[in-house]
C-alpha positions in Angstrom: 121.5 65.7 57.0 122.5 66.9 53.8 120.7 66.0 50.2 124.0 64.7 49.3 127.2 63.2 50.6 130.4 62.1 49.4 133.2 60.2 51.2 136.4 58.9 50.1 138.1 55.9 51.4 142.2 55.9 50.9 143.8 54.8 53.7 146.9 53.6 52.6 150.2 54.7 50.7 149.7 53.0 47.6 146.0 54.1 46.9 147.1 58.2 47.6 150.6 57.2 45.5 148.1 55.3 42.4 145.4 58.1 42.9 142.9 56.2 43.6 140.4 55.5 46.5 139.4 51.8 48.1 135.8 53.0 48.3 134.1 55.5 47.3 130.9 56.3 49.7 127.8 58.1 48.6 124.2 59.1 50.0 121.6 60.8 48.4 122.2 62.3 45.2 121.8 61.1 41.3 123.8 58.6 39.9 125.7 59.3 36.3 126.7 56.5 34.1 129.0 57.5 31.9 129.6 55.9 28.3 133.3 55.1 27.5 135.0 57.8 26.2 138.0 58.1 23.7 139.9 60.8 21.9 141.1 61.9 18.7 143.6 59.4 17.4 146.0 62.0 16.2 147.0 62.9 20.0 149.8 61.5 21.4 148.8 59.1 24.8 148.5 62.3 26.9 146.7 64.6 25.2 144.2 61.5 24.3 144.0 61.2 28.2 143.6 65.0 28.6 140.6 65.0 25.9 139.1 62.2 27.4 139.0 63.8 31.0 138.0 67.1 29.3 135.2 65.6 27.5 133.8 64.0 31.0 134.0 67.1 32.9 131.8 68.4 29.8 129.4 65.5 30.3 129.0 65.9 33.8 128.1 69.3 34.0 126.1 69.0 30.7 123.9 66.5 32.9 123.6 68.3 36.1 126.9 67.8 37.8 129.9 69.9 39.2 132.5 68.0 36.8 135.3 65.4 37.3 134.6 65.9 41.1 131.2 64.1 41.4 133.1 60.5 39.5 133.0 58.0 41.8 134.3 55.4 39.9 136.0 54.7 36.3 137.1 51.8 34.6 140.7 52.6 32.4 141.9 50.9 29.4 145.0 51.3 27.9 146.9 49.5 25.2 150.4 49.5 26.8 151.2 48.4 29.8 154.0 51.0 30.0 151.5 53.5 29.6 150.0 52.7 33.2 152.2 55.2 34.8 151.7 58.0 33.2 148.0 58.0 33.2 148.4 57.6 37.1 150.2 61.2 36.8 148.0 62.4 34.5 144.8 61.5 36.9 147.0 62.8 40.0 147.0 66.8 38.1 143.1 66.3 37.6 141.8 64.5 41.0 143.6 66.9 43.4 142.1 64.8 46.1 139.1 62.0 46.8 140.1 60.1 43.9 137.2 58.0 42.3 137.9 54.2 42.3 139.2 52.9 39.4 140.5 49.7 37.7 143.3 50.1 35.2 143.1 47.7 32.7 145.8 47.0 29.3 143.5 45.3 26.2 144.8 44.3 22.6 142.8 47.4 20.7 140.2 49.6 20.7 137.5 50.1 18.0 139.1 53.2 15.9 142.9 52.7 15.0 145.4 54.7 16.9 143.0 54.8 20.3 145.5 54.5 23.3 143.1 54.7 26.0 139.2 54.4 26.7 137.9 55.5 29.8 133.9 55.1 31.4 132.7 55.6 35.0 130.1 57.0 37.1 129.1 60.1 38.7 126.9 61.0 41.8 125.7 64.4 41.3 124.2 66.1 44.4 120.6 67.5 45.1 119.8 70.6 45.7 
């Protein structure tokens, strides 16, 4: 058996079409919980979304991990519900497959003016 497993559950057309898994299924391994994570308010609603994946990745190796590949899960907020879409795109480019779980949710504002988009999650980073 190995020290660490990781299975994604996406049966269905909507969940490959949101990118995005039911379930995400670990065993073994350490879990990462990441802080929310914004960009600089300058960027335009993509780049903010690039930095903020960028800046993840960063995290997740800094701790141990492999990158965006070991989230499991992350919680998305965005300010515009028109923006929904795009971030779905966005997310499809970085999560080639076994996308983690997420929640996409549209909120009033963010803490800093001219935040678009927050995003947090978790991570299961394997053993040796």
């Amino acid at each position: 058996m190995p020290a660490f497993a990781k299975e994604c559950y996406a049966p269905d057309k909507r969940a490959q079409e949101r990118a995005f898994s039911r379930a995400v299924i670990t065993e073994g391994g350490k879990t990462i919980w990441l802080a929310g994570q914004t960009a600089a308010a300058n960027l335009d609603f993509e780049g903010q979304v690039r930095q903020i994946f960028a800046n993840l990745d960063k995290t997740i190796k800094a701790v141990g991990g492999k990158g965006l590949a070991d989230m499991v899960t992350m919680t998305v907020f965005i300010n515009d519900v028109r923006l929904g879409d795009r971030f779905v795109e966005i997310r499809k480019e970085v999560f080639k497959e076994c996308f983690p779980g997420s929640a996409l949710i549209t909120v009033t504002g963010f803490a800093r003016p001219g935040v678009m988009v927050e995003v947090q999650g978790i991570a299961v980073v394997g053993g040796k």
